[in-house]
LOKE-282668 format. One line per 2 residues: number of its first residue (from 1); their letters; for each residue x, y, z of C-alpha. Coordinates in pm, whole numbers, plus 50000, padded with zeros to 5 digits. Layout:
// LOKE-282668
NUM) a) X:Y:Z; ... .
This chain:
// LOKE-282668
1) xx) 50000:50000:50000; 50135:50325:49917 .
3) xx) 50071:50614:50139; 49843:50780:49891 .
5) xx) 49628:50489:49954; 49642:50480:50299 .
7) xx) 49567:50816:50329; 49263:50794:50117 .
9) xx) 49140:50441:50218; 48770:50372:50363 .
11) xx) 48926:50147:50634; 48946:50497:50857 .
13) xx) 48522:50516:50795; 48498:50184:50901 .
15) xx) 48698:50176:51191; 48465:50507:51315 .
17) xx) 48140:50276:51230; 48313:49936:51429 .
19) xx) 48380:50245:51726; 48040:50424:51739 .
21) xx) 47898:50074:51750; 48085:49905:51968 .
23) xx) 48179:49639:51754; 48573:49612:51955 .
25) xx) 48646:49306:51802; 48614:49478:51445 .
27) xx) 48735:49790:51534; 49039:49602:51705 .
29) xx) 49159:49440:51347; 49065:49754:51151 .
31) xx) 49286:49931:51356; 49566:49671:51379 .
33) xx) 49556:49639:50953; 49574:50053:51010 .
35) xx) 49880:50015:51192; 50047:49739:50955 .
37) xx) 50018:49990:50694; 50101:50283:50832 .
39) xx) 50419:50106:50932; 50476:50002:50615 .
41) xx) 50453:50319:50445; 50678:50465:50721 .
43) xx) 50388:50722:50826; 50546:50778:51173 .
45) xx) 50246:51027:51222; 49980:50773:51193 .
47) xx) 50138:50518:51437; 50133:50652:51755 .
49) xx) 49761:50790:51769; 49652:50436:51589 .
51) xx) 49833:50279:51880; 49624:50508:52124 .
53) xx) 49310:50428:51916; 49363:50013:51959 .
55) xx) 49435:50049:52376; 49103:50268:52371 .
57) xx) 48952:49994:52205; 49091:49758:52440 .
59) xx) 48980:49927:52717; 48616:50023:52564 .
61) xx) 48675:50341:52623; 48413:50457:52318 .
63) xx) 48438:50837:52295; 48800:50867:52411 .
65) xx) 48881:50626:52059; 48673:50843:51863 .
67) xx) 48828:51138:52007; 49179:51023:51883 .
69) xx) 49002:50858:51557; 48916:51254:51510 .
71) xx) 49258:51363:51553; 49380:51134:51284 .
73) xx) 49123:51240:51064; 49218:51577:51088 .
75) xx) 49588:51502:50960; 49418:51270:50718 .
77) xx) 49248:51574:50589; 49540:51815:50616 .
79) xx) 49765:51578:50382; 49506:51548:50148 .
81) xx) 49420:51912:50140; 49814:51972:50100 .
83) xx) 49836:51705:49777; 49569:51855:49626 .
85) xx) 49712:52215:49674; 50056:52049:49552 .
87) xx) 49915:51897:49204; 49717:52191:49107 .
89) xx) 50024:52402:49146; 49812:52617:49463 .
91) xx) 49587:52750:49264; 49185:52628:49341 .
């Protein structure tokens, strides 16, 4: 996986559905495939709040894993914001 893709993948929406709905054993591998990948791609900035999202979820601590799921999302969205800025040459 490049990190294009795991920037952009759907995995993030699911593990927020798995979280909001308590389903920890779901949530649990999303997050752990998350982490695999994120490793992978050497995306040191995705590791350490996945890591706090997966004790959350070991813990069943609901909003405090959605509260760091919103973090990512936020760097998620800041990446993507910057690529797009970056291949359009900053103009919108």
């Amino acid at each position: 996986m490049t990190r294009e893709e795991l920037i952009k993948t759907h995995d993030f929406m699911q593990l927020g559905h798995a979280i909001e709905t308590e389903s920890w054993q779901n949530a649990s591998m999303i997050a752990s495939r998350l982490q695999k990948n994120a490793t992978e791609c050497k995306m040191d900035e995705f590791i350490r709040p996945l890591l706090m999202i997966k004790q959350c979820i070991a813990s069943r601590k609901k909003k405090e894993a959605l509260n760091a799921l919103a973090s990512l999302t936020a760097k998620r969205v800041s990446l993507i914001n910057s690529e797009l800025t970056d291949s359009d040459g900053g103009n919108k």
